[in-house]
C-alpha positions in Angstrom: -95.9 38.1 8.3 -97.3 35.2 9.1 -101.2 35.1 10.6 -102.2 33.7 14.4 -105.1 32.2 14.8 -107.5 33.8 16.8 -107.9 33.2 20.9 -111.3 32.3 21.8 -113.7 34.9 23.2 -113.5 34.6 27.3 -115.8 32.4 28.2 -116.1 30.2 25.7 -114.2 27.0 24.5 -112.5 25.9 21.6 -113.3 22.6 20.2 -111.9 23.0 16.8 -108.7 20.8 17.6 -111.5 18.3 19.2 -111.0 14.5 16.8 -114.2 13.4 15.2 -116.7 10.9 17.2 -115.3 7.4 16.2 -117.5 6.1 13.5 -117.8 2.7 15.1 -119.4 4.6 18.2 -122.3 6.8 16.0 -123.1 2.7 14.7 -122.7 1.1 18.3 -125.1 3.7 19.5 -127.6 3.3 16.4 -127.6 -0.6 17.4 -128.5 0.3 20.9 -131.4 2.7 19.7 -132.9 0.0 17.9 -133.7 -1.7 21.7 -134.3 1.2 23.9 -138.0 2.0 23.2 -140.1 -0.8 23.9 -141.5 -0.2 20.2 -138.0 -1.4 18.9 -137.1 -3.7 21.2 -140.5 -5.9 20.7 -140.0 -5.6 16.9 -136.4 -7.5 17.3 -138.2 -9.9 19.7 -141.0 -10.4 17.3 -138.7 -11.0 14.4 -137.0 -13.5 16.4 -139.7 -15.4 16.9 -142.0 -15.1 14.3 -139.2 -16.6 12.1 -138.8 -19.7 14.5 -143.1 -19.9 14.5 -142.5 -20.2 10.9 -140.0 -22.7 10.8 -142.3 -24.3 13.0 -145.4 -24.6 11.2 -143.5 -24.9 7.9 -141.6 -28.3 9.5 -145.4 -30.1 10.8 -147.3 -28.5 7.7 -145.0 -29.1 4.9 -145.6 -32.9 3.0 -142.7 -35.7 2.7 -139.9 -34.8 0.8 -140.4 -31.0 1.0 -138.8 -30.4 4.3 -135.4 -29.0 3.0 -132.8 -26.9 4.1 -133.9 -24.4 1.0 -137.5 -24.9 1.5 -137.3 -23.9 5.6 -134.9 -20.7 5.0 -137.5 -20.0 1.9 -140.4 -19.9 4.3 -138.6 -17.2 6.8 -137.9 -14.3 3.7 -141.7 -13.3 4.0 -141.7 -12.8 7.9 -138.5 -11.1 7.6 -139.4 -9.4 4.7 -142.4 -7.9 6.5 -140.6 -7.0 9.6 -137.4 -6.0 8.8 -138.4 -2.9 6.8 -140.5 -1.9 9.3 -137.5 -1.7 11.7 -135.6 0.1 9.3 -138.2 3.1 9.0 -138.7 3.5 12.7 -134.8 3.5 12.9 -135.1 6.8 11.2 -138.6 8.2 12.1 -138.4 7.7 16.0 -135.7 10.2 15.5 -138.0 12.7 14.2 -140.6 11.7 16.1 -139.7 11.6 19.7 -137.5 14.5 18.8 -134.1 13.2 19.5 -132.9 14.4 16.5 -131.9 17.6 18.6 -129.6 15.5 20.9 -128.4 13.4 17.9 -127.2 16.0 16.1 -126.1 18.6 18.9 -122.9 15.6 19.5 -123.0 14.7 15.9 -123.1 17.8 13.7 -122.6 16.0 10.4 -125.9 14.6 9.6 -124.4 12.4 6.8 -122.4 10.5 9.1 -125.5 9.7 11.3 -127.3 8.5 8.6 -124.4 6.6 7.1 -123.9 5.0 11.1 -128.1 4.1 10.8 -127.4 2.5 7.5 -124.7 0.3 9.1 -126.3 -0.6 12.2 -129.6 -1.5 10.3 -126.9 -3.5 7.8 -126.1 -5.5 10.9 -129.2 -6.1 12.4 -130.5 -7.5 8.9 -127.1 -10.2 8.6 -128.3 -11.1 12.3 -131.3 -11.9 11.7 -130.4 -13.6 8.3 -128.2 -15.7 10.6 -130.4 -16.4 12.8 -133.6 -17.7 9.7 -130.4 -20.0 8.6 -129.6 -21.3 12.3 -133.4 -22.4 12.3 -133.5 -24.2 9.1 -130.5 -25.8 9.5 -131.9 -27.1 12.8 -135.2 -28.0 11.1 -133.5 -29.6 8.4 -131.7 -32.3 10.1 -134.4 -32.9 13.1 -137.0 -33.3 9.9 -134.4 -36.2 8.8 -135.7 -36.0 4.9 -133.3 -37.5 2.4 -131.4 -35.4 -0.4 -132.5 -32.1 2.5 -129.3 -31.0 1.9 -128.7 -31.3 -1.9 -128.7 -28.3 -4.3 -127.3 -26.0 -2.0 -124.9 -23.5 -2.8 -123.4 -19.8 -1.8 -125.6 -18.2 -4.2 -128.8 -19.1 -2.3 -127.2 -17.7 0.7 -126.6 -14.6 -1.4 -129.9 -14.2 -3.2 -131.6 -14.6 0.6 -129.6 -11.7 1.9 -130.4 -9.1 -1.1 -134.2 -10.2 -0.4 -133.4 -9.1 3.3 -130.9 -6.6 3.1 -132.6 -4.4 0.4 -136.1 -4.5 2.4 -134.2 -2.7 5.1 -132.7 -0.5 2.6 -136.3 0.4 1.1 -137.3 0.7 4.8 -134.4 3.7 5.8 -135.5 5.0 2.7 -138.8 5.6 2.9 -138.4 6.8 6.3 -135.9 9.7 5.4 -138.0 10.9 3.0 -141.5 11.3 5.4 -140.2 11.1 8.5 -143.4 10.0 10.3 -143.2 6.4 11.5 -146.8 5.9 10.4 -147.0 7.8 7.6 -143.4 5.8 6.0 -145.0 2.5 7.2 -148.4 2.7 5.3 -146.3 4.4 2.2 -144.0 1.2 2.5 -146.5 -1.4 2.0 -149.0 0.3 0.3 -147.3 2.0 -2.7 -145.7 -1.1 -4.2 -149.2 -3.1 -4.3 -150.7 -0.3 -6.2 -147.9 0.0 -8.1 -148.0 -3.6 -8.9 -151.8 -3.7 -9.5 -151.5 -0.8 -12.2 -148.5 -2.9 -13.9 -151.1 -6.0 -13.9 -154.2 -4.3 -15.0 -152.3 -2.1 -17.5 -151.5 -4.6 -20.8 -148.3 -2.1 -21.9 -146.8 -1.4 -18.5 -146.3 -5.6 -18.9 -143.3 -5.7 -21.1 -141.5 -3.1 -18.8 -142.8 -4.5 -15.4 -139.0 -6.2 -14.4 -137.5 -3.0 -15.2 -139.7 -0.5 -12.6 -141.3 -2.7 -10.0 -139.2 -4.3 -7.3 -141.5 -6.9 -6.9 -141.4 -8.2 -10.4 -137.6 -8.1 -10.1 -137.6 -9.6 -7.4 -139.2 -13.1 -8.1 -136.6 -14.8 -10.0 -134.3 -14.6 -6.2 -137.6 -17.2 -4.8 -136.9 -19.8 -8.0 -134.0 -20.9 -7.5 -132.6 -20.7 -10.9 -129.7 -18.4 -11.7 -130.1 -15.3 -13.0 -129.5 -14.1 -16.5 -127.9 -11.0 -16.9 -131.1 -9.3 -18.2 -132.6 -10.2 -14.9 -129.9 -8.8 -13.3 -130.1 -5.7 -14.9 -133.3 -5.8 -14.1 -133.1 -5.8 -10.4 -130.4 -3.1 -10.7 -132.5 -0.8 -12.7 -136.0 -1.4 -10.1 -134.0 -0.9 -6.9 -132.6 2.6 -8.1 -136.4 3.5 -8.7 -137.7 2.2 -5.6 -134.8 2.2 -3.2 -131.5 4.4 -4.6 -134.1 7.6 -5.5 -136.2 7.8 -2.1 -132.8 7.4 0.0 -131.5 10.0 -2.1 -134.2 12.3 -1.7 -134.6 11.5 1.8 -131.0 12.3 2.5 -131.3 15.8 1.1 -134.4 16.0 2.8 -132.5 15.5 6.4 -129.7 17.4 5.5 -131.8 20.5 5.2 -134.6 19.7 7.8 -135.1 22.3 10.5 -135.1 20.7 13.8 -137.7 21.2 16.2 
């Protein structure tokens, strides 16, 4: 005898044959959060043109002969390195915060697939803004006119600038799952990895093992413009599980068993 499934109670409705909300929609409407509270959409604003003041002081302040295409994308990674984490936590936190959560997650029940959409959508906004730091060197580099501004180029650069970028937005998301507060995440962001750093400096054995456990450290060989060796590599692998892979991990199973209020 074969068993029926069960009519639904009068009064109610059934949404179990209901399809699942598109996945490009949870990311379009992530890229939209990003600009509808005035904190967000000055942030992408600021980003915007705090990279072109840059290019801009870097393109009258910068000798002969140094006024490259390298040199002027260079000078945009620490604006962009400062601001694009930032947008990252408050991707997560004004969730939290301004208690949207409770609509979020009302149309979206799976909570991984929000945060996988945020992830995305904070993906995105990072390559745009990359785009837009290469626009404005590339303009800089041929209205500065300097000979040989083009030479040494190559798709690694490109590469090595958008793992700088890409993976501050990362850490950003990541510390923000795991507090949840906007201010809170923020001052954890910046402030941890100097202390961090300043223990590694002032502590002669933490030295040898520095590339291995601070991003920072592992980090610097993507500003030389050498290539990599595969220890450095490893390196960078082995710091952004500490200090990226691990808080997203813990944030995630922080959200996925956060009460909402």
């Amino acid at each position: 005898m074969s068993a029926t499934a069960a009519a639904p109670a009068p009064g109610t409705i059934d949404l179990s044959g209901s399809s699942k909300v598109p996945f490009t929609r949870l990311t379009r409407v992530e890229l939209r959060k990003m600009a509808d509270t005035l904190a967000g959409f000055w942030l992408l604003v600021s980003i915007a043109l705090i990279t072109a003041l840059i290019i801009v002081i870097f393109f009258f302040a910068a000798p002969d002969g140094e006024r490259t295409f390298l040199n002027f994308m260079g000078a945009t990674a620490t604006p962009q390195g400062f601001l694009l984490p930032v947008m990252g936590i408050l991707l997560v936190t004004s969730e939290w915060g301004q208690r949207t959560a409770l609509t979020t997650f009302a149309l979206e029940p799976s909570r991984a697939r929000v945060i996988a959409a945020k992830v995305v959508a904070a993906c995105l906004v990072g390559l745009a803004a990359i785009v837009v730091a290469i626009a404005l060197a590339a303009l800089a580099t041929v209205a500065a006119g300097e000979p040989g501004a083009w030479e040494n180029i190559g798709a690694d650069d490109f590469g090595k600038f958008a793992i700088l970028q890409i993976s501050g937005i990362l850490q950003g998301l990541a510390f923000g799952l795991v507090l949840l507060n906007s201010a809170a995440a923020i001052v954890l962001y910046f402030v941890l990895p100097i202390a961090f750093n300043i223990l590694v400096t002032i502590w002669s054995r933490m030295q040898d093992i520095a590339p291995w456990v601070d991003l920072g450290t592992s980090q610097q060989p993507l500003f030389s413009g050498v290539n990599l060796s595969s220890e450095e590599w490893w390196q960078l692998v082995t710091s952004s599980a500490i200090w990226i892979l691990l808080p997203f991990v813990i944030g995630l199973w922080r959200v996925m068993r956060a009460e909402l209020k």
